[in-house]
C-alpha positions as CSV (number, residue, x, y, z in Angstrom):
1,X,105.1,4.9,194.5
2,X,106.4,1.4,195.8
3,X,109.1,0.7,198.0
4,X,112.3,-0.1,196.1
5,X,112.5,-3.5,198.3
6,X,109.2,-4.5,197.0
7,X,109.8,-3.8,193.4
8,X,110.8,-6.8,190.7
9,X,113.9,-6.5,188.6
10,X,112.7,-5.2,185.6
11,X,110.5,-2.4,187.5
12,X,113.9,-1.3,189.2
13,X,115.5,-1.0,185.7
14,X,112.9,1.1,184.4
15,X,113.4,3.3,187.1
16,X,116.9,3.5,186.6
17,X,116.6,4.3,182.9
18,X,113.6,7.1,184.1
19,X,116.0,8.8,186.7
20,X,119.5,8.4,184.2
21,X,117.1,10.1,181.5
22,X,116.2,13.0,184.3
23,X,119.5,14.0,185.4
24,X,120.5,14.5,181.4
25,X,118.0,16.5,180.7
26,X,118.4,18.3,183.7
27,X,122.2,18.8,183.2
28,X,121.6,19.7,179.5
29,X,119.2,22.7,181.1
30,X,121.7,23.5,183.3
31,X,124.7,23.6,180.9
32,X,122.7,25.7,178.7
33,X,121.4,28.3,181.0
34,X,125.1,28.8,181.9
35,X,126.0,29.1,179.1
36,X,123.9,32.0,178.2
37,X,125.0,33.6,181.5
38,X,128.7,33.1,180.3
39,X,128.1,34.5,176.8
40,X,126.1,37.5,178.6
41,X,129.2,38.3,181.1
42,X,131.4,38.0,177.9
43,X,129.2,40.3,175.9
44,X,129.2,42.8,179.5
45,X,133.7,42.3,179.6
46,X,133.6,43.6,175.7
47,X,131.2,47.0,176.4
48,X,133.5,47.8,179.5
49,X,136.8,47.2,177.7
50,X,135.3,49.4,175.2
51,X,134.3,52.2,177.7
52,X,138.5,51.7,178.9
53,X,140.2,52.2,176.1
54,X,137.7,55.4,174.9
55,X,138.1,57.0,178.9
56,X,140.5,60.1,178.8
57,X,141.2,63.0,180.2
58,X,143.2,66.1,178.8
59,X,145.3,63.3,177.2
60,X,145.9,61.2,179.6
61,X,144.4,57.6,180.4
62,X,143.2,57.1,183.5
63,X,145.3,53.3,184.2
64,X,148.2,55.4,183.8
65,X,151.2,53.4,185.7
66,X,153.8,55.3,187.6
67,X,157.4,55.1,187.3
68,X,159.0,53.1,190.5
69,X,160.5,55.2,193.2
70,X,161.1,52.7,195.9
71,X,162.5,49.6,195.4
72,X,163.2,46.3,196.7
73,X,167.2,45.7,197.0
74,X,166.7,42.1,197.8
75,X,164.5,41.3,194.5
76,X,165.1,44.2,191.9
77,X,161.6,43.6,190.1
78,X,159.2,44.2,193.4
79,X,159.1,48.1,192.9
80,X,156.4,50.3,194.8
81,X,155.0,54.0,193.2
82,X,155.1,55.5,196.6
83,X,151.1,55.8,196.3
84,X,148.5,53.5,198.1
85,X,149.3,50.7,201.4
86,X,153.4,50.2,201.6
87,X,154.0,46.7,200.3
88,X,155.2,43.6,202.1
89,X,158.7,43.6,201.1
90,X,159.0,47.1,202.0
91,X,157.1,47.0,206.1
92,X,159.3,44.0,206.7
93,X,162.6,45.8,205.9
94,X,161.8,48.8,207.6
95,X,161.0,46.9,210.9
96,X,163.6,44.7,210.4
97,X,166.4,47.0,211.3
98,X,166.2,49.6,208.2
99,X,166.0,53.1,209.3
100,X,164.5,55.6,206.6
101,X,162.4,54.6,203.5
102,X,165.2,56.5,201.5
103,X,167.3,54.0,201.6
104,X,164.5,52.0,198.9
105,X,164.6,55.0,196.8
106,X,165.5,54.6,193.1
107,X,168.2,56.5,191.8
108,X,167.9,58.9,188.8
């Protein structure tokens, strides 16, 4: 292939028009293999949340969610289930001067 320097006017637009037609092509490939990897990952979501809704046991599902029994008295809606790490809101207090994690708890 020639140097670009060396090449007329016309010979650099034909190359122009060679590379421009490339990179469409290229991006339509591109676009469309993703697009079958989107519509495969869709199709995978679907079978899951089907598996979800149909997984039970004696009753009960499994994403059950708790009822609150600690929460935060600064903002009402951060709430913690007493199960799993202690959240944010609820390490900071307790260092920061409150004494028992019964103070957080939520009334009955």
């Amino acid at each position: 292939m020639k140097q670009l320097s060396s090449m007329n006017f016309d010979e650099l637009l034909s190359l122009k028009g060679k590379v421009e037609a490339a990179i469409s092509s290229r991006v339509r490939q591109e676009r469309k293999r993703l697009t079958e990897s989107l519509q495969r990952l869709e199709a995978l979501e679907v079978g899951s949340a089907r598996k979800l809704r149909r997984a039970k046991t004696n009753g009960h599902s499994k994403l059950r969610a708790l009822a609150p029994k600690f929460r935060n008295p600064a903002n009402p809606s951060e709430t913690w289930a007493g199960r799993g790490n202690r959240p944010r809101w609820l390490v900071t207090a307790l260092k920061g001067g409150k004494k028992k994690l019964g103070e957080f708890a939520v009334s009955k």
